[in-house]
C-alpha positions as CSV (number, residue, x, y, z in Angstrom):
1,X,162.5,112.9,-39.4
2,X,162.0,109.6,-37.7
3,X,163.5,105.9,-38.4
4,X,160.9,104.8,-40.4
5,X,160.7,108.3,-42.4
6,X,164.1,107.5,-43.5
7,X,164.0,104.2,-43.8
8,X,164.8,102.8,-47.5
9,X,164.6,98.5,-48.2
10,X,168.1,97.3,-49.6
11,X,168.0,95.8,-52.5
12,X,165.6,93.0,-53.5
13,X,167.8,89.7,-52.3
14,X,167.0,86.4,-50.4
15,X,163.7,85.6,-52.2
16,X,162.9,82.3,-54.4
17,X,159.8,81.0,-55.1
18,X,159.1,77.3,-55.3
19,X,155.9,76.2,-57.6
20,X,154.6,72.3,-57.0
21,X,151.2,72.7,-59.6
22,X,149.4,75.3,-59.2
23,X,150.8,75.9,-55.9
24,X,153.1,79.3,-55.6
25,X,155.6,79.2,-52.4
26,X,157.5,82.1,-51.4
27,X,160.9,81.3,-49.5
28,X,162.9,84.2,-47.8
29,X,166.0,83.6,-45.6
30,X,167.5,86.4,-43.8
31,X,170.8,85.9,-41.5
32,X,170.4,87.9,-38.2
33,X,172.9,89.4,-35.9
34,X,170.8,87.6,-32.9
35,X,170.3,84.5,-31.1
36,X,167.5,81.8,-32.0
37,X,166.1,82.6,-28.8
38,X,165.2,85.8,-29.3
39,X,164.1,85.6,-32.9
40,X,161.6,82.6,-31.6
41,X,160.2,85.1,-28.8
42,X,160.0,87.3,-32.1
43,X,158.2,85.3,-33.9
44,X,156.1,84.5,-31.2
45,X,154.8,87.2,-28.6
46,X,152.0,88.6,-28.9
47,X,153.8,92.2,-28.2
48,X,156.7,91.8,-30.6
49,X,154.7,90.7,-33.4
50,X,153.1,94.1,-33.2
51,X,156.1,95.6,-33.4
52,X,157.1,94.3,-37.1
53,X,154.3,91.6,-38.2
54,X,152.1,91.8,-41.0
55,X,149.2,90.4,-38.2
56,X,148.0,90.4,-34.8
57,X,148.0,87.8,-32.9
58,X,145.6,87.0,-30.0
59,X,147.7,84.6,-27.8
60,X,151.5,83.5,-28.3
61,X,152.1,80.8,-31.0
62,X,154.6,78.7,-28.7
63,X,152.7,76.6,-28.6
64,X,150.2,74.4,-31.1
65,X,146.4,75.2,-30.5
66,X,144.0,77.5,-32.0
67,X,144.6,81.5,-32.9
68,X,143.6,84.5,-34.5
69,X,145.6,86.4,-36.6
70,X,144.4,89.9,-37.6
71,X,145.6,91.3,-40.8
72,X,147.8,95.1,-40.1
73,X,145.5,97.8,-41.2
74,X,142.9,95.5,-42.7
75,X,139.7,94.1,-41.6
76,X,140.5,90.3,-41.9
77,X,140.6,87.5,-39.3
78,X,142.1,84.7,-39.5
79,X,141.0,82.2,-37.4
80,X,143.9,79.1,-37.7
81,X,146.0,76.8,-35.5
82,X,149.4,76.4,-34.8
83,X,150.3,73.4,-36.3
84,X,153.8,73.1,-35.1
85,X,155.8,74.7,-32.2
86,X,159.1,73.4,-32.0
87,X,161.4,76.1,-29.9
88,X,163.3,78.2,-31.0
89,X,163.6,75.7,-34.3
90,X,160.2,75.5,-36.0
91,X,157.1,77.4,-36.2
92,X,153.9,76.5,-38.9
93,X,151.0,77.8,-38.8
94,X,148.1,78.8,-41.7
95,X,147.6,82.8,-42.4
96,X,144.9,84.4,-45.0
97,X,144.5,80.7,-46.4
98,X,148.2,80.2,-47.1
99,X,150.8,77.8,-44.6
100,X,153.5,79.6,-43.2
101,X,156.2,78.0,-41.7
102,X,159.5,79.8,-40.1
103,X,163.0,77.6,-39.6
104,X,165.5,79.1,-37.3
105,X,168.8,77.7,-37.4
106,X,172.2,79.0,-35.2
107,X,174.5,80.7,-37.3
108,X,177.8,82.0,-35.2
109,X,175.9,83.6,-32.4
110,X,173.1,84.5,-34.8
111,X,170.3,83.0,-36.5
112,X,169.4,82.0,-40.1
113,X,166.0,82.4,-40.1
114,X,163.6,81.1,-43.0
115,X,160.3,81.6,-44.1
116,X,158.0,79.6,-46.6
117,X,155.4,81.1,-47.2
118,X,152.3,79.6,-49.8
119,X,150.5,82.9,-51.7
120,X,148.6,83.4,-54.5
121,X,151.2,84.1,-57.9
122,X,149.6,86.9,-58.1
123,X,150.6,88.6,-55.3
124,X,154.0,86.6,-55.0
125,X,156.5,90.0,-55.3
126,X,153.9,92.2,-53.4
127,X,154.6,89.4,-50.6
128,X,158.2,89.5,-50.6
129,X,158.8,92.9,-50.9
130,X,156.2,92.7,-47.4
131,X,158.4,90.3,-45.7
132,X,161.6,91.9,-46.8
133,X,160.3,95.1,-45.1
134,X,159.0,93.4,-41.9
135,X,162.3,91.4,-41.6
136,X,164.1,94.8,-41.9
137,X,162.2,95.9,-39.1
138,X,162.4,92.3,-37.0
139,X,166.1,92.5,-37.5
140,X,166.2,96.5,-36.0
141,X,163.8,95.9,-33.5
142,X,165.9,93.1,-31.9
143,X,168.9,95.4,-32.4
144,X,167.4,98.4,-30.0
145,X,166.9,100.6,-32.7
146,X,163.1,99.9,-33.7
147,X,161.8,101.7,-37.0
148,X,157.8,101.1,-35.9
149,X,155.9,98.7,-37.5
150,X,155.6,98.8,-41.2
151,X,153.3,96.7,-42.8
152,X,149.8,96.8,-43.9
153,X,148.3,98.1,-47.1
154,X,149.5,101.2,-46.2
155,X,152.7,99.9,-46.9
156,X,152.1,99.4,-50.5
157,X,152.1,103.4,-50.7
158,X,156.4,103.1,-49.6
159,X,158.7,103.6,-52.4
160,X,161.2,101.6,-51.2
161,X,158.0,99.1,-51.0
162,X,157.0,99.4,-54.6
163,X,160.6,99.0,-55.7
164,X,161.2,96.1,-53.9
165,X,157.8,94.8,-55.2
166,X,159.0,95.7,-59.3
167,X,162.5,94.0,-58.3
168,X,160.8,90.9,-56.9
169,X,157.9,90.4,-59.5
170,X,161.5,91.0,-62.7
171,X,163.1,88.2,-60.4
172,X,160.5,86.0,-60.0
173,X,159.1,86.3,-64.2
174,X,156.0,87.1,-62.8
């Protein structure tokens, strides 16, 4: 049995939502064991992001300037621009019609890394039990112990996926 066979989500924690209208935001935070630095090359590269990412990305998004994301084990493109690349502080960028933006901040010699993500109410839990995963992975990968990327639709088949999912969407009131 590999990593990812045994892998199994903690529980659902770190997740708010902020609403402004109809407007549904998703905000994780996650502390990590590692340096700004290398959660912005994370976040960032091309080869790490298909490592743990839910997308693809065809160039790195250092830098502000047109990309295309391509959705994990589905056939959507998302054509977008990085909006803001401030290293290894601030990354925005747009994503299946919702703005994502990451905040890394030092914490001891780690990083407190947050993501606001906007998404449809409907799918708000299925998102954060998505993220959770892939920053479960982020955070191993970085730590030399990869579990393989897990993300994708044929995540939602993961029990530890459709728990986090039921835990989120009880949290949330959705």
């Amino acid at each position: 049995m590999n990593n990812a066979e045994q892998y199994m989500p903690g529980p659902a924690t770190g997740a708010e939502i902020e609403k402004n209208g109809e407007e549904w935001t998703l905000v994780l935070v996650r502390e990590l064991r590692h340096p700004p630095t290398r959660v912005w090359d994370a976040l960032t590269d091309p080869a790490q992001l298909a490592q743990w990412a839910p997308f693809d990305a065809d160039r790195s998004l250092a830098s502000a300037g047109p990309v295309k994301l391509s959705t994990y084990g589905a056939p959507m493109v998302t054509e977008t621009t990085v909006k803001r690349a401030e290293p290894p502080k601030l990354l925005e960028y747009n994503w299946g019609g919702g703005d994502v933006r990451w905040q890394l901040e030092p914490l001891g010699a780690g990083t407190r890394l947050t993501l606001w993500a906007n998404i449809n109410r409907g799918y708000i839990a299925w998102g954060a039990a998505g993220w959770h995963v892939c920053f479960d992975v982020l955070d191993r990968l970085l730590a030399g112990a990869p579990l393989g990327r897990m993300a994708g639709p044929a995540m939602m088949h993961h029990e530890g996926w459709q728990r986090l999912a039921k835990e989120y969407a009880q949290q949330f009131g959705v």
